[in-house]
Backbone as XML, in Angstrom:
<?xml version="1.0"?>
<chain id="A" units="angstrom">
  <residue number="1" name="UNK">
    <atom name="N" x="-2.214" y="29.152" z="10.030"/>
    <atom name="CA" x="-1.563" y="28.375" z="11.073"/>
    <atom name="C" x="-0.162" y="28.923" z="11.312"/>
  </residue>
  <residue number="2" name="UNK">
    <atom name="N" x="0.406" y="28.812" z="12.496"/>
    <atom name="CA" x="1.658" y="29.259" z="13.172"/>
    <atom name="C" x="2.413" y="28.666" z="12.739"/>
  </residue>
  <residue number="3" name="UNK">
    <atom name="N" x="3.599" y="28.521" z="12.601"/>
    <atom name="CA" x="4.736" y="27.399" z="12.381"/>
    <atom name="C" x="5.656" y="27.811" z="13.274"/>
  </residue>
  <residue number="4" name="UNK">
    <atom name="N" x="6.607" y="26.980" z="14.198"/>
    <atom name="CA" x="7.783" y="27.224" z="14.916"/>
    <atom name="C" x="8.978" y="26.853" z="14.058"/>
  </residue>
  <residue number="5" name="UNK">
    <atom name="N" x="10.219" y="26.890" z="13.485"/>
    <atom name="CA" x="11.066" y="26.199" z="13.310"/>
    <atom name="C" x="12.812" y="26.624" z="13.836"/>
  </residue>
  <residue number="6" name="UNK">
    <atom name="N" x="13.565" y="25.454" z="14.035"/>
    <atom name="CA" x="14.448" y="25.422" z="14.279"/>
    <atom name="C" x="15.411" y="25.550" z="13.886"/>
  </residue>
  <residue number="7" name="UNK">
    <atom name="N" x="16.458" y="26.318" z="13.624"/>
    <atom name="CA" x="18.085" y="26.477" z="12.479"/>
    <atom name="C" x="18.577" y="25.914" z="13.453"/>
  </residue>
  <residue number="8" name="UNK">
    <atom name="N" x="19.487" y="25.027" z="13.591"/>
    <atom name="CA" x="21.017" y="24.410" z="14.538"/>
    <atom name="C" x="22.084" y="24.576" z="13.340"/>
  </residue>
  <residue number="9" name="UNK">
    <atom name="N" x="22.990" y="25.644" z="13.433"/>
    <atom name="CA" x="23.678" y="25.163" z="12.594"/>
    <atom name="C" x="25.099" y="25.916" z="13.480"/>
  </residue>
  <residue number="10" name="UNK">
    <atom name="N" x="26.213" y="25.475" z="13.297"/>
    <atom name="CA" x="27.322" y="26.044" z="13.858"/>
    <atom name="C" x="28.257" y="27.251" z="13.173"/>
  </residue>
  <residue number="11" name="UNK">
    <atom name="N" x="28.176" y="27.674" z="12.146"/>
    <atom name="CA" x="28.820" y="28.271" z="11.346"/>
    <atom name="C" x="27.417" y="29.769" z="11.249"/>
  </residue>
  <residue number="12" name="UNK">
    <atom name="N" x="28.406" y="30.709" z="11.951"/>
    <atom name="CA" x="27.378" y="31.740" z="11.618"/>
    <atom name="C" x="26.963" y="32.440" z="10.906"/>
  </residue>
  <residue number="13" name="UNK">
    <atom name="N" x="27.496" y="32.695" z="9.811"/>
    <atom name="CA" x="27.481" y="33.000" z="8.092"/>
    <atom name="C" x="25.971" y="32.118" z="7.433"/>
  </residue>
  <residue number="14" name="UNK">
    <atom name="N" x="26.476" y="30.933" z="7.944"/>
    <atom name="CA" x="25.377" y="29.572" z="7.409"/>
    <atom name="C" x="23.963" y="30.286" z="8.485"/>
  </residue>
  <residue number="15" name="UNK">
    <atom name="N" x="24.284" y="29.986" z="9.188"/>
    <atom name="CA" x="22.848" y="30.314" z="10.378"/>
    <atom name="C" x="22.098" y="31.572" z="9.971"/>
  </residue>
  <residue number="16" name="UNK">
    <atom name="N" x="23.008" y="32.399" z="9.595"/>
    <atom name="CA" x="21.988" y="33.807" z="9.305"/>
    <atom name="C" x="21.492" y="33.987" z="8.410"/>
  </residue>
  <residue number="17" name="UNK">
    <atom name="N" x="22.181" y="33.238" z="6.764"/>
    <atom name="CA" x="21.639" y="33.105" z="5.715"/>
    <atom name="C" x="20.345" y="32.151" z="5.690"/>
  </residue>
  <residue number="18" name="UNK">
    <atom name="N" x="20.163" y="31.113" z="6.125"/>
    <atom name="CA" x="19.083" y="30.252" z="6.425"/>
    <atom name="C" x="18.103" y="31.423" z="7.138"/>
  </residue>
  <residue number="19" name="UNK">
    <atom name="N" x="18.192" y="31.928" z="8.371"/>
    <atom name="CA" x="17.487" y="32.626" z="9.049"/>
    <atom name="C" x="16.647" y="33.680" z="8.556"/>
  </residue>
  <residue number="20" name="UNK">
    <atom name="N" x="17.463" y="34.708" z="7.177"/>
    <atom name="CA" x="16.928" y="35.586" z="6.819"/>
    <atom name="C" x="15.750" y="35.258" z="5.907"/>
  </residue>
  <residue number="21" name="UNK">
    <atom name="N" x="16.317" y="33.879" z="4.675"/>
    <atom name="CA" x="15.657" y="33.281" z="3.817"/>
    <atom name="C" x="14.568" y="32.916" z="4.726"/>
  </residue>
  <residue number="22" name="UNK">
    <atom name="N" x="14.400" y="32.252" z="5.777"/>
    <atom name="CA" x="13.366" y="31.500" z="6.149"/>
    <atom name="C" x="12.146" y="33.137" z="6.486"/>
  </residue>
  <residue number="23" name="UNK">
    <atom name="N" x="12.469" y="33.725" z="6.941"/>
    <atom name="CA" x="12.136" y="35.116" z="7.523"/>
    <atom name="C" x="11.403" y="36.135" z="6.395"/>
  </residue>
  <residue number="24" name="UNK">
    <atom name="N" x="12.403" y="36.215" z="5.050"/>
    <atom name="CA" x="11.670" y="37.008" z="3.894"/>
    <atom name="C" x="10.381" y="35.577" z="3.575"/>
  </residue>
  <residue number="25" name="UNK">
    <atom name="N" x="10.600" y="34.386" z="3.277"/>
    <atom name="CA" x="9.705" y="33.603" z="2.251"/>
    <atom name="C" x="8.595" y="33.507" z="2.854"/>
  </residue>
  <residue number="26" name="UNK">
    <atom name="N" x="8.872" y="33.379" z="4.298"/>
    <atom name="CA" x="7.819" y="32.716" z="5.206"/>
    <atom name="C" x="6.738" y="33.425" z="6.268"/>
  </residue>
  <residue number="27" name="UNK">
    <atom name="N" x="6.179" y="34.206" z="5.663"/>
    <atom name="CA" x="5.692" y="34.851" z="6.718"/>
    <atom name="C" x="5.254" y="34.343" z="7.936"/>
  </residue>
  <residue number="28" name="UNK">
    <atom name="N" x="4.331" y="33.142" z="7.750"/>
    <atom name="CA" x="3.689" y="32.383" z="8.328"/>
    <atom name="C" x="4.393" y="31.846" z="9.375"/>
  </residue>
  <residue number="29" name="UNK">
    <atom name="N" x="6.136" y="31.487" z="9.334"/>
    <atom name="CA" x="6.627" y="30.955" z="10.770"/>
    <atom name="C" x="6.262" y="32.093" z="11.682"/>
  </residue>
  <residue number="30" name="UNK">
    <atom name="N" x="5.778" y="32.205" z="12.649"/>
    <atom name="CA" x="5.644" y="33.039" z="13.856"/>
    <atom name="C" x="7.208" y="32.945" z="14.629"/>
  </residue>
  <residue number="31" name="UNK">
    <atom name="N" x="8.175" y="31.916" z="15.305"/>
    <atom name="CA" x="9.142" y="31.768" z="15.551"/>
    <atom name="C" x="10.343" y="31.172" z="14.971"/>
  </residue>
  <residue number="32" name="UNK">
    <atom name="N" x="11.082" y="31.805" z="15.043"/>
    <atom name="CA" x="12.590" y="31.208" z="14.132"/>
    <atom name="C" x="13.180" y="31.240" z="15.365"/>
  </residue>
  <residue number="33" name="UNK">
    <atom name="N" x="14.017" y="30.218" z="15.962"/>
    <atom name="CA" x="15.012" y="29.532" z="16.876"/>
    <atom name="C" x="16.362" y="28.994" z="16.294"/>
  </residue>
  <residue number="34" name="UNK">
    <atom name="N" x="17.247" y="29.825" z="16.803"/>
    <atom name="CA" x="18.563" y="29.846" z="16.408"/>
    <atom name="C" x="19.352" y="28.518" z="17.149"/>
  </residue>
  <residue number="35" name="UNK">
    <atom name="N" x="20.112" y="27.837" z="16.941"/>
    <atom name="CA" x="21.684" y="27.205" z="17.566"/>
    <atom name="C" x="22.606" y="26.485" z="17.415"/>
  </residue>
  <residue number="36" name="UNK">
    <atom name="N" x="23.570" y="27.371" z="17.934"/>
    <atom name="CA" x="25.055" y="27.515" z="17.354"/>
    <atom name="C" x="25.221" y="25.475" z="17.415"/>
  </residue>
  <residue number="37" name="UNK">
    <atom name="N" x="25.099" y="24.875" z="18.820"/>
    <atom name="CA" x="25.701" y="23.544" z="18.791"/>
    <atom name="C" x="24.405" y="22.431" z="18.877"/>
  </residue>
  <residue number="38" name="UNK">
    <atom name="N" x="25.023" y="21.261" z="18.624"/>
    <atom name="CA" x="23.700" y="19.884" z="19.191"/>
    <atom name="C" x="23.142" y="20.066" z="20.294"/>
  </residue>
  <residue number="39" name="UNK">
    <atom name="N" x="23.422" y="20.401" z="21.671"/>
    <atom name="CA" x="23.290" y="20.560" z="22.551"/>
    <atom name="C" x="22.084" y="21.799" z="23.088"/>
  </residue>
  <residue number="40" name="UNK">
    <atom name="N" x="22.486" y="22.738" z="22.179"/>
    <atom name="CA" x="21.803" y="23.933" z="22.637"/>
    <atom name="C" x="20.606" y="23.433" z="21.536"/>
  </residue>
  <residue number="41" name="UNK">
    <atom name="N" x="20.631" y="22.632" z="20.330"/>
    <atom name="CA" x="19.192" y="22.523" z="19.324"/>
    <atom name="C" x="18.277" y="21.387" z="20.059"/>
  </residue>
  <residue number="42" name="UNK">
    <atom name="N" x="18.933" y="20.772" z="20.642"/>
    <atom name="CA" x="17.986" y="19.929" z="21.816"/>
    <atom name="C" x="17.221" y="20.845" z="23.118"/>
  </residue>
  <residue number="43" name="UNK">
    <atom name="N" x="17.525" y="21.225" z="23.550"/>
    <atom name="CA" x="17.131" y="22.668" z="24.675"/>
    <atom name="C" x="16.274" y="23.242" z="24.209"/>
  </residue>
  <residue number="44" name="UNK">
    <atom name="N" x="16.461" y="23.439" z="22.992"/>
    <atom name="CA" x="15.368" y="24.322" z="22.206"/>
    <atom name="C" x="14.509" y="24.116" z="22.076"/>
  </residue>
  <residue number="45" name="UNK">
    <atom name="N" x="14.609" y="22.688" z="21.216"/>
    <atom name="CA" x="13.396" y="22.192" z="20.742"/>
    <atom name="C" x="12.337" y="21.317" z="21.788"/>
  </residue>
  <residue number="46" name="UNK">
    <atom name="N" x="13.302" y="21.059" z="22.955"/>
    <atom name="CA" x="12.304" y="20.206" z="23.731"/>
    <atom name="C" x="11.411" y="21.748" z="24.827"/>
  </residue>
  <residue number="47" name="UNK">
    <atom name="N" x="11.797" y="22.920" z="24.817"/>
    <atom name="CA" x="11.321" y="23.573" z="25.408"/>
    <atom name="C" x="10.401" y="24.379" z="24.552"/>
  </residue>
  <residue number="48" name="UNK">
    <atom name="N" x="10.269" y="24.870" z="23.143"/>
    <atom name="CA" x="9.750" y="25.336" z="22.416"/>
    <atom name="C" x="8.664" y="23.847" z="21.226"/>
  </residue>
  <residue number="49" name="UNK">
    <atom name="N" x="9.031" y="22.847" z="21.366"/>
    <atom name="CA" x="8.752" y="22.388" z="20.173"/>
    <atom name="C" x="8.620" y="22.781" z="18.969"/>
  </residue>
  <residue number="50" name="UNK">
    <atom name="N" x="9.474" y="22.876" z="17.896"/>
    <atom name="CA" x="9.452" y="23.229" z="16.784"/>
    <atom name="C" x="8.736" y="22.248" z="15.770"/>
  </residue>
  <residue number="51" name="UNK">
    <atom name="N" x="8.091" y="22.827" z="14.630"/>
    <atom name="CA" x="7.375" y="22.047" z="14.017"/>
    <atom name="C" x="8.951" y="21.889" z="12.672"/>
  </residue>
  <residue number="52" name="UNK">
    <atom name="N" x="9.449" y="22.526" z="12.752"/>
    <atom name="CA" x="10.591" y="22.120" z="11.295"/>
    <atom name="C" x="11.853" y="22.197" z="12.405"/>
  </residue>
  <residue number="53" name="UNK">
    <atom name="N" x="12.669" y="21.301" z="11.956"/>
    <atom name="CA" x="14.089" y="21.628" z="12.564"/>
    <atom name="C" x="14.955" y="21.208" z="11.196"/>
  </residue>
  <residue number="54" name="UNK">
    <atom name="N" x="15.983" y="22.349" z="11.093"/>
    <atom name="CA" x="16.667" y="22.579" z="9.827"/>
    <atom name="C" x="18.151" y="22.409" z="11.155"/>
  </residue>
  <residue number="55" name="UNK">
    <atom name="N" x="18.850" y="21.083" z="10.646"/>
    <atom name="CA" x="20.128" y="20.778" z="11.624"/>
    <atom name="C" x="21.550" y="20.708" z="10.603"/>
  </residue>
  <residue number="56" name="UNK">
    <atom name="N" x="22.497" y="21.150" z="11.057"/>
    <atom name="CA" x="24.212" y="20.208" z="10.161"/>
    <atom name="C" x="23.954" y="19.391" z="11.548"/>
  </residue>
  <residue number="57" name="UNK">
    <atom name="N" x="24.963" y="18.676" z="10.813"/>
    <atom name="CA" x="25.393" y="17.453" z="11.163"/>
    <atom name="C" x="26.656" y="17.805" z="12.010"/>
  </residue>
  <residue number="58" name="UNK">
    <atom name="N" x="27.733" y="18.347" z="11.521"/>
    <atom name="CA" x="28.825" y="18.472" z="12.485"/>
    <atom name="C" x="29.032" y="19.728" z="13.224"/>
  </residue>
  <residue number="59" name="UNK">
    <atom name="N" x="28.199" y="19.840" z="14.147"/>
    <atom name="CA" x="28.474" y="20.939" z="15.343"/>
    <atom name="C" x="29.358" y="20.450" z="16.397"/>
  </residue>
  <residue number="60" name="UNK">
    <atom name="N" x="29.155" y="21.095" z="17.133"/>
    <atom name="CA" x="29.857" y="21.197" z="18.579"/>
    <atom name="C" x="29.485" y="21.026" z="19.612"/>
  </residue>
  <residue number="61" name="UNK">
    <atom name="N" x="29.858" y="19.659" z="20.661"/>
    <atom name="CA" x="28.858" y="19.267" z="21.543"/>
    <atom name="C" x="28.043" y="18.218" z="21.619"/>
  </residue>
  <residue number="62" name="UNK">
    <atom name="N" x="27.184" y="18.154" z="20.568"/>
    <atom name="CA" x="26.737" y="17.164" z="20.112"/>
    <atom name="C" x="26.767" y="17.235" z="18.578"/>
  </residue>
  <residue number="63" name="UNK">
    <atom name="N" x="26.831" y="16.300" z="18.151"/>
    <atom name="CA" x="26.453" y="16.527" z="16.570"/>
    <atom name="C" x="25.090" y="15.895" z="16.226"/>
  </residue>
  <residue number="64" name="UNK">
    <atom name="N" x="24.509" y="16.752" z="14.745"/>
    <atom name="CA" x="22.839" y="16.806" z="14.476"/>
    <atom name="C" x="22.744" y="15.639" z="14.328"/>
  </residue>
  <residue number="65" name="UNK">
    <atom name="N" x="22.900" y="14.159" z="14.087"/>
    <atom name="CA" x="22.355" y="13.003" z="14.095"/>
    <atom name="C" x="21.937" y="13.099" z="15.535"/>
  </residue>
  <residue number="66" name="UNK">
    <atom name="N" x="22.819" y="13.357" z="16.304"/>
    <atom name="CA" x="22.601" y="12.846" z="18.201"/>
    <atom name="C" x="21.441" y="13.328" z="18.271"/>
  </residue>
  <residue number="67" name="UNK">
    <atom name="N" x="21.127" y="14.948" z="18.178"/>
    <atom name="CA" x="20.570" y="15.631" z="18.892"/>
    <atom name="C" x="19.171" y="15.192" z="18.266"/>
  </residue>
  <residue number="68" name="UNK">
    <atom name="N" x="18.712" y="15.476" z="16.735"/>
    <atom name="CA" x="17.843" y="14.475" z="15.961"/>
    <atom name="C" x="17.357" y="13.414" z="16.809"/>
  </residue>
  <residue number="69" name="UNK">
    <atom name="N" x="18.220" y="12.460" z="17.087"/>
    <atom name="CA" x="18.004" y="11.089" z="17.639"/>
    <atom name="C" x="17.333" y="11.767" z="19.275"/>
  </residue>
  <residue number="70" name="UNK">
    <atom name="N" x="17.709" y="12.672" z="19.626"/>
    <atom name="CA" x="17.372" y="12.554" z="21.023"/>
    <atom name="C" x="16.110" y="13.452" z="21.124"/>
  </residue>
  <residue number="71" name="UNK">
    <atom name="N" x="15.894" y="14.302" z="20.298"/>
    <atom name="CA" x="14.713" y="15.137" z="19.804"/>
    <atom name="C" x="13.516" y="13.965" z="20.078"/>
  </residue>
  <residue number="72" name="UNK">
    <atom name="N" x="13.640" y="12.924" z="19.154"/>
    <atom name="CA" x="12.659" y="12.215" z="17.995"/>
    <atom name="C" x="12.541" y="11.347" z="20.297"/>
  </residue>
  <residue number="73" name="UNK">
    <atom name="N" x="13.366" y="11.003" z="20.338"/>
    <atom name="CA" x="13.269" y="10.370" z="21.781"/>
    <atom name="C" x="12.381" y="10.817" z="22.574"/>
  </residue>
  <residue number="74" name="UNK">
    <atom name="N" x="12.632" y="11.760" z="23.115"/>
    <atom name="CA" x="12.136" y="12.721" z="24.161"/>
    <atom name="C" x="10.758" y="13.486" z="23.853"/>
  </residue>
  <residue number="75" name="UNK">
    <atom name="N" x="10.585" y="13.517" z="22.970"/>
    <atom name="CA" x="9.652" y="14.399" z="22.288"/>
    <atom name="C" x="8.487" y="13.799" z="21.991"/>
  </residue>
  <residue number="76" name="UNK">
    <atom name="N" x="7.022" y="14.071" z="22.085"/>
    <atom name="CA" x="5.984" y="13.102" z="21.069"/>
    <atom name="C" x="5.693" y="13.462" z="19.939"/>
  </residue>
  <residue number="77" name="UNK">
    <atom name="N" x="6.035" y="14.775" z="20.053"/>
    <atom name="CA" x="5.864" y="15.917" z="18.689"/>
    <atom name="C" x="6.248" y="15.069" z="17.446"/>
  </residue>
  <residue number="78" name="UNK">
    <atom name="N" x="5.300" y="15.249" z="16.180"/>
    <atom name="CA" x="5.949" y="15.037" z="15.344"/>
    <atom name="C" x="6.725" y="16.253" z="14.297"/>
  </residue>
  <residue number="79" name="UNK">
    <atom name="N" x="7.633" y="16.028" z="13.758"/>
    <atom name="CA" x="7.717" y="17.186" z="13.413"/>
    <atom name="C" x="8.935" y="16.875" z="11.836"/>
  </residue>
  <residue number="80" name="UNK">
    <atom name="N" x="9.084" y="17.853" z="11.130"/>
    <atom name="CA" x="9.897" y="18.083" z="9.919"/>
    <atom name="C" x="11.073" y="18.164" z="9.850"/>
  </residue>
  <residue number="81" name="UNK">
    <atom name="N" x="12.081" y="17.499" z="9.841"/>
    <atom name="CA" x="13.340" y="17.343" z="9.616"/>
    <atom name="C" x="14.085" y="17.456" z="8.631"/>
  </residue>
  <residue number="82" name="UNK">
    <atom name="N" x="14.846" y="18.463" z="8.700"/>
    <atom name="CA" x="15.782" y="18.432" z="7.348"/>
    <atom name="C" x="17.496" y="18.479" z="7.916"/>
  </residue>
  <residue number="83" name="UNK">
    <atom name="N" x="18.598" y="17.809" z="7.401"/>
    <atom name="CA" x="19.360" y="17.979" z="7.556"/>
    <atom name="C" x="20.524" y="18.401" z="6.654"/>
  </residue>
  <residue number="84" name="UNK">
    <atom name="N" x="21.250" y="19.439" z="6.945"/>
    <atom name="CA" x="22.340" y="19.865" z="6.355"/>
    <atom name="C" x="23.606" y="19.518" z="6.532"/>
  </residue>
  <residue number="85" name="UNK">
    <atom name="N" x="24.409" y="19.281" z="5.413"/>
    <atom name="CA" x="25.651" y="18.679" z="5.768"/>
    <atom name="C" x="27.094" y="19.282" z="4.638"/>
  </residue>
  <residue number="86" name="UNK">
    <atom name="N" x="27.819" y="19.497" z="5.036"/>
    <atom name="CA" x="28.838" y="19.449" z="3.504"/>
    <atom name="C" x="29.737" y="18.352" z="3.835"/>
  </residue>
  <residue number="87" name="UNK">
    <atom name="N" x="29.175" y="17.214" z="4.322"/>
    <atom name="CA" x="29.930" y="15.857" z="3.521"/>
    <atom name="C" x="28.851" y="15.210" z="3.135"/>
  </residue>
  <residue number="88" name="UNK">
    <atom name="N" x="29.305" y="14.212" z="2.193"/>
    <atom name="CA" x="28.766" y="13.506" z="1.072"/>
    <atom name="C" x="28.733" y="11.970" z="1.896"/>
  </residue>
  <residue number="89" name="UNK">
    <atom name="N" x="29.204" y="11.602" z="2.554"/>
    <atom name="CA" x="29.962" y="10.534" z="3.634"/>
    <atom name="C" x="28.616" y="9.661" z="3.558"/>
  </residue>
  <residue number="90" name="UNK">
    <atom name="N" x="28.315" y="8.367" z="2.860"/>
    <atom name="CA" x="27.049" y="7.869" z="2.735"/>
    <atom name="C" x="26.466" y="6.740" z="4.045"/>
  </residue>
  <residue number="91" name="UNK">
    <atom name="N" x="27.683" y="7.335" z="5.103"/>
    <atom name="CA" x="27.183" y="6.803" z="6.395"/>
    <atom name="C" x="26.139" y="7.220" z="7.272"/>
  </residue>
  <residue number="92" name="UNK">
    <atom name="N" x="26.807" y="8.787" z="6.694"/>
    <atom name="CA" x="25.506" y="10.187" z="7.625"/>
    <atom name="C" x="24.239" y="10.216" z="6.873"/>
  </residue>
  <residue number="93" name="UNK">
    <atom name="N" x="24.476" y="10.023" z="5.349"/>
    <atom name="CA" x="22.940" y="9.942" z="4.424"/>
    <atom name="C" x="22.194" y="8.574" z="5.503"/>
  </residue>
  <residue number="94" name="UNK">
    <atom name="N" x="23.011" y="7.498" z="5.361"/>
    <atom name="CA" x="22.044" y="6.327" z="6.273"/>
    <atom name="C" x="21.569" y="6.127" z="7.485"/>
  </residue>
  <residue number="95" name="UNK">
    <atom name="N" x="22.339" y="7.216" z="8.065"/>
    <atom name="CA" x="22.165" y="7.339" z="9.849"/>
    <atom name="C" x="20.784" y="8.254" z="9.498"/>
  </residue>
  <residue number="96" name="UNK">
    <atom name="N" x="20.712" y="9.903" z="8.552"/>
    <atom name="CA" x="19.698" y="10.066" z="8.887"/>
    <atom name="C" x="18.403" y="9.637" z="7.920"/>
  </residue>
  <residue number="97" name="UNK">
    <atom name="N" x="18.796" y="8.687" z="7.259"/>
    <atom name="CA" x="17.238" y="8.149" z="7.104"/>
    <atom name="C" x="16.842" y="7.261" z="7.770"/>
  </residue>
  <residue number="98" name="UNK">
    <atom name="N" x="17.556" y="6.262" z="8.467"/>
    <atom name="CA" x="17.498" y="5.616" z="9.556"/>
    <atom name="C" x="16.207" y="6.348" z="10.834"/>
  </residue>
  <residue number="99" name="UNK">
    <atom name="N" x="16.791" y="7.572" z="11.106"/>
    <atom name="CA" x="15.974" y="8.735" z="12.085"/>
    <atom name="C" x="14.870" y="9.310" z="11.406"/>
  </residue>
  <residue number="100" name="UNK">
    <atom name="N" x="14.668" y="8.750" z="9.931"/>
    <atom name="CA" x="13.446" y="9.611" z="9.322"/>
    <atom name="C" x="13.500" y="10.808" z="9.258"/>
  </residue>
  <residue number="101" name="UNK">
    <atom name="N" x="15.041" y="11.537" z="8.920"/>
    <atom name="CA" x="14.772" y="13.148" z="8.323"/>
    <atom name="C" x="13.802" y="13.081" z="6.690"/>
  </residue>
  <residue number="102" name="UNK">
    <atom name="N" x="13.160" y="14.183" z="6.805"/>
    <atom name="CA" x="12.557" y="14.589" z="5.217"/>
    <atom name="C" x="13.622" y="14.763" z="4.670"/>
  </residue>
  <residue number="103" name="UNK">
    <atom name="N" x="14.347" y="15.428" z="4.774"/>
    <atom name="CA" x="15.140" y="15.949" z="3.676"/>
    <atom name="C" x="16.677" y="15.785" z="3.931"/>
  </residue>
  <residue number="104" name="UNK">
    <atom name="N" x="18.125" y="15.638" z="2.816"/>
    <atom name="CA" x="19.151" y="15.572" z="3.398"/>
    <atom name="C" x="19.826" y="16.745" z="2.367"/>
  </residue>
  <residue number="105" name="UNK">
    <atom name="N" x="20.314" y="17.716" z="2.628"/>
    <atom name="CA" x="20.893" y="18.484" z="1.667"/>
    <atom name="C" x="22.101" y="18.985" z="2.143"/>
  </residue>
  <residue number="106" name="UNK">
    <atom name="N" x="23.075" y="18.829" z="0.850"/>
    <atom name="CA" x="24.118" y="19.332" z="1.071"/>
    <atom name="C" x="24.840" y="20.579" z="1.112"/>
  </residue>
  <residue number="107" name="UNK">
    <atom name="N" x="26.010" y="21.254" z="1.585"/>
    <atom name="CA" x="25.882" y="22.726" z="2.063"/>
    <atom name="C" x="26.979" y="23.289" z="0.863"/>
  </residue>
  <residue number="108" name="UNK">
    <atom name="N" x="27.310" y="24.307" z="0.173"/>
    <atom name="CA" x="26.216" y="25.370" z="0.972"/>
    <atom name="C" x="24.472" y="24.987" z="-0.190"/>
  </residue>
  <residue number="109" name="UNK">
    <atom name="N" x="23.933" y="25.919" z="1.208"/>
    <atom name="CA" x="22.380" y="25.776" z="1.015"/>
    <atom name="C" x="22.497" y="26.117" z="-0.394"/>
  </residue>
  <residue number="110" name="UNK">
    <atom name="N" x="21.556" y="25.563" z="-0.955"/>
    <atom name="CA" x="20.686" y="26.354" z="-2.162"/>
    <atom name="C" x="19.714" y="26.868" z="-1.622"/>
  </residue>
  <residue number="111" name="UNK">
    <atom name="N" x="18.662" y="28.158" z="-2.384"/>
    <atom name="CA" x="17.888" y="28.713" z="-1.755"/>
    <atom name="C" x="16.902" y="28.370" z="-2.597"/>
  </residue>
  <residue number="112" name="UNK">
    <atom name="N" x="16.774" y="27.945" z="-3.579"/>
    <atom name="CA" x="15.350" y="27.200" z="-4.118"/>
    <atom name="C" x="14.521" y="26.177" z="-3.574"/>
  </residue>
  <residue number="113" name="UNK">
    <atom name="N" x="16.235" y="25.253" z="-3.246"/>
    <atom name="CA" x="15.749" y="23.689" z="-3.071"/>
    <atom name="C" x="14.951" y="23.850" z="-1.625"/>
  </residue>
  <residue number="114" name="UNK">
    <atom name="N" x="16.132" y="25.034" z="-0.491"/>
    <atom name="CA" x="15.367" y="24.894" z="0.458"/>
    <atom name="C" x="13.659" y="25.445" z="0.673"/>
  </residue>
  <residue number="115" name="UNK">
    <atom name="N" x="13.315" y="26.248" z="-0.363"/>
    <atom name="CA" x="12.594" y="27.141" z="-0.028"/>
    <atom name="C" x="11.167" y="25.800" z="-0.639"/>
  </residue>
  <residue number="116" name="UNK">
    <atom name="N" x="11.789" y="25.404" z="-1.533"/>
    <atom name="CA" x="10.764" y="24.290" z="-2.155"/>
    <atom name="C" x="10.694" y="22.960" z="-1.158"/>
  </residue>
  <residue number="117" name="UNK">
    <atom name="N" x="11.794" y="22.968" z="-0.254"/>
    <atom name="CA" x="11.101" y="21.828" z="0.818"/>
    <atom name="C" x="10.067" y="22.599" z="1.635"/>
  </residue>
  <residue number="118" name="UNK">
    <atom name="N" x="10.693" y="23.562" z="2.413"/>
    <atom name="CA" x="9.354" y="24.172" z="2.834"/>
    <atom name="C" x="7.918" y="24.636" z="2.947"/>
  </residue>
  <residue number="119" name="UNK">
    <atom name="N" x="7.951" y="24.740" z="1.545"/>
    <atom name="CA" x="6.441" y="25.266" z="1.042"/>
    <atom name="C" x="5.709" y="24.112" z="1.233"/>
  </residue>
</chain>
């Protein structure tokens, strides 16, 4: 089976490291979809549907709760959510379980943990 998934992340250091990891582990994604802000990971995903979307939280534009929230809206797709964050702030942990992300991890990535949500 194909997999689509989504990186939103704003920091491009962060975005490419996710990107490559997802790229060596995974053969199986057929598409990896990059973006820099909230705004542009909504665009994406409602035109591509991604089956994983890997989001931070504080971009530019919109931030990943919004865009999450407006994804899960617009969309019928169901799909895999993980969100990245480097605050600890136990408002954003409740906003996104509130939205039903799978996963909430804090930055920088680990590459186990992520690689073990994935599988």
């Amino acid at each position: 089976m194909d997999y689509k998934i989504l990186i939103a992340e704003d920091e491009f250091i962060e975005r490419e490291y996710i990107e490559n990891l997802v790229e060596k582990k995974f053969p199986q994604i057929n598409k990896i979809m990059t973006a820099s802000n909230g705004q542009e990971a909504v665009d994406l995903f409602l035109k591509e549907e991604a089956d994983v979307v890997l989001i931070d939280i504080n971009m530019p534009i919109k931030n990943g709760l919004t865009a999450l929230k407006e994804m899960k809206d617009k969309s019928k797709k169901t799909f895999v959510s993980i969100v990245l964050t480097s605050y600890s702030d136990f408002s954003f942990a409740q906003r996104a379980i509130e939205l039903g992300v799978t996963r909430y991890l804090t930055k920088p990535t680990n590459a186990r943990e992520l690689i073990g949500i994935l599988e």
